[in-house]
C-alpha positions as CSV (number, residue, x, y, z in Angstrom):
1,X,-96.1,53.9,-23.3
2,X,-95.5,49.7,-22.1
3,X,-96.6,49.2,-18.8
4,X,-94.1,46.7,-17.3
5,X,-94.1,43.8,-15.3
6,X,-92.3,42.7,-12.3
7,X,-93.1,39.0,-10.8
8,X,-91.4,37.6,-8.1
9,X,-92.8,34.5,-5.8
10,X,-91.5,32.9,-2.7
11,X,-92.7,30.2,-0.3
12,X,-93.2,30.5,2.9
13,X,-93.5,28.4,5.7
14,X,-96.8,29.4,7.2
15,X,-100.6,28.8,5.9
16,X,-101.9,31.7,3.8
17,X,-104.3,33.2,6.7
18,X,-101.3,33.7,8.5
19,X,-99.2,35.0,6.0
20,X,-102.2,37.6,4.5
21,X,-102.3,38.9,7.9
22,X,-98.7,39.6,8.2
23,X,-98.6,41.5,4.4
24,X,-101.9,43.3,5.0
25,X,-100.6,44.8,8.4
26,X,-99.0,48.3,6.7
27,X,-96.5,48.8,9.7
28,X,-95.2,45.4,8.6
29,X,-94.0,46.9,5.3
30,X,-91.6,49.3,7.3
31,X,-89.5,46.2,8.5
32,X,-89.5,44.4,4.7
33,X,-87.9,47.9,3.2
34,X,-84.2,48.7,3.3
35,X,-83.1,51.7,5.2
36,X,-81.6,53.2,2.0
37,X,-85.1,54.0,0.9
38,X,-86.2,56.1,4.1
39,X,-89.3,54.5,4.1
40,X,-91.7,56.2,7.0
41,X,-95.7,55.6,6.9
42,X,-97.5,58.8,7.4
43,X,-101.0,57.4,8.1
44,X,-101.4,56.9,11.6
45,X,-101.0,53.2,12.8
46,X,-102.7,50.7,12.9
47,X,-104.1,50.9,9.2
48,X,-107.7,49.0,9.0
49,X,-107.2,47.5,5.5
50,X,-110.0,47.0,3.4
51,X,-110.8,48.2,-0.1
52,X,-110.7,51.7,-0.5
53,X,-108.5,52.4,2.2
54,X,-105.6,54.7,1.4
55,X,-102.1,55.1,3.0
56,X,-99.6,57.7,2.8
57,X,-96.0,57.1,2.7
58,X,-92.6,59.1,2.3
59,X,-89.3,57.3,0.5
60,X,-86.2,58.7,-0.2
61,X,-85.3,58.0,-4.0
62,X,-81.2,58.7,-4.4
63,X,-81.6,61.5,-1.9
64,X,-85.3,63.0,-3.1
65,X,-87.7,63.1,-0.5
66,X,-91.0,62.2,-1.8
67,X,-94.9,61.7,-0.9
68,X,-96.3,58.6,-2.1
69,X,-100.5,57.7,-1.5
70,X,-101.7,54.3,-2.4
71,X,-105.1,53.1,-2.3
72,X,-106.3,49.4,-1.5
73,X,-108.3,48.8,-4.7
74,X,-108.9,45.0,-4.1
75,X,-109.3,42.9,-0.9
76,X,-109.7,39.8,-1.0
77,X,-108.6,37.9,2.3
78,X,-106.6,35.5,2.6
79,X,-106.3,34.9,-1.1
80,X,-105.0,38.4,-2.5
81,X,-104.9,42.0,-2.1
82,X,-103.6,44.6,-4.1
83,X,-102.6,48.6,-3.5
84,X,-102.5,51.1,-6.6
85,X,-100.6,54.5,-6.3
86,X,-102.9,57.6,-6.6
87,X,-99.2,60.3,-6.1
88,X,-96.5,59.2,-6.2
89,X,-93.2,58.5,-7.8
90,X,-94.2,56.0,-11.0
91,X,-96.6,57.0,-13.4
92,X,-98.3,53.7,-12.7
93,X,-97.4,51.6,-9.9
94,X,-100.4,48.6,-8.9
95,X,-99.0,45.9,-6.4
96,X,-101.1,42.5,-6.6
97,X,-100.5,40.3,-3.8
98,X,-100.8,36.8,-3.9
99,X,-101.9,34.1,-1.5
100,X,-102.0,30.5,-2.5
101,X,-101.7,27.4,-0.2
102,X,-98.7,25.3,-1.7
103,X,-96.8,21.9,-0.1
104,X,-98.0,23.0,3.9
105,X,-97.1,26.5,3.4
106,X,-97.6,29.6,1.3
107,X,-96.7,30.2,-1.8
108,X,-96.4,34.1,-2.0
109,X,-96.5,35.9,-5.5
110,X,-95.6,40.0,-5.8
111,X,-97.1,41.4,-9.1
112,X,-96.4,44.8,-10.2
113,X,-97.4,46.5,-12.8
114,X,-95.5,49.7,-13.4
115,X,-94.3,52.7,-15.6
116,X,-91.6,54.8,-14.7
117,X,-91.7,58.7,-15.1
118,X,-89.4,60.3,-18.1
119,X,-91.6,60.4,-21.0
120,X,-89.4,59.6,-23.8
121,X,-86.5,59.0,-21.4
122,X,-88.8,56.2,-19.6
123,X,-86.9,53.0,-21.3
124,X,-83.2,54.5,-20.1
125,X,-84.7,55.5,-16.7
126,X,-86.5,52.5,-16.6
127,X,-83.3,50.6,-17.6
128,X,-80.5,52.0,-15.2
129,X,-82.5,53.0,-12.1
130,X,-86.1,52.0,-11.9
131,X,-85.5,48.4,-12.7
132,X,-82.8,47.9,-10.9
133,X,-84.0,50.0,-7.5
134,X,-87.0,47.2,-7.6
135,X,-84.5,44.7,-8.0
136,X,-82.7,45.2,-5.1
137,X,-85.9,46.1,-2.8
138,X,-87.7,43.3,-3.6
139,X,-84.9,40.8,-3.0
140,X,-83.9,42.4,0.5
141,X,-87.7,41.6,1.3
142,X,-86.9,38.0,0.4
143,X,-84.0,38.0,2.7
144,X,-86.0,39.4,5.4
145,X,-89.1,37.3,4.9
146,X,-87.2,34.4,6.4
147,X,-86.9,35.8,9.4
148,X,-90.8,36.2,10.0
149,X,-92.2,33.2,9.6
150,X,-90.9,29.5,10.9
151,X,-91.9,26.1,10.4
152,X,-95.7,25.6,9.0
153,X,-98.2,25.6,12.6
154,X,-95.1,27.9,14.3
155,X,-95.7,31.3,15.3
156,X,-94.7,34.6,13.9
């Protein structure tokens, strides 16, 4: 089965410490996921991030309830981090994130790797819901992202 790729990158206007800290913070994630996804962190809060930590969530997908654990399995401040699903609802889902000082600010990169579940079906669900659903999630964070971060040398 083709693992696929999704790459998005965005600048933003705060150095890369600042903008590492913000990403690495888990209860941070609740307020860059739209409510149609009934995101909720399980793990007690505050997370301490480092490799090896792992985090359990719970999302809504079109109605379904469902568990989803993730472990950090690189840490790498403030350059990258990245979190790979141990249960959940892909058959592989790892999340690099990238940190790299760019023109006073932040340039931000999102790579996932990722293969959705369906066996043979995988390209249709993949097609009409999967790639679509990450679509729309990770341009709502986008939007959002604005919102955090001002001017480079502002606060949060």
């Amino acid at each position: 089965m083709t693992t696929r790729l999704l790459e998005r990158t965005a600048w933003i206007p705060a150095p890369p410490e600042k903008v590492f800290d913000f990403f690495s913070a888990a209860e941070n994630l609740q307020q860059l996921t739209p409510d149609w996804l009934h995101f909720r962190i399980l793990t007690p809060l505050p997370v301490f991030m480092e490799k090896g930590t792992r985090i359990d969530y719970q999302i809504g997908l079109y109605g379904v309830p469902m568990k989803w654990k993730t472990e950090i399995t690189a840490w790498e401040p403030p350059r990258r981090f990245e979190d790979t699903q141990l249960a959940g609802p892909y058959r592989v889902w790892i999340h690099e994130h990238i940190f790299e000082p760019e023109s006073g600010g932040t340039r931000m990169t999102d790579r996932v790797r990722y293969r959705a579940r369906g066996a043979l079906f995988e390209p249709l669900v993949n097609r009409f819901f999967v790639r679509r659903s990450l679509a729309r999630i990770f341009d709502f964070r986008e939007s959002r992202l604005a919102g955090f971060f001002r001017e480079p040398g502002g606060d949060r």
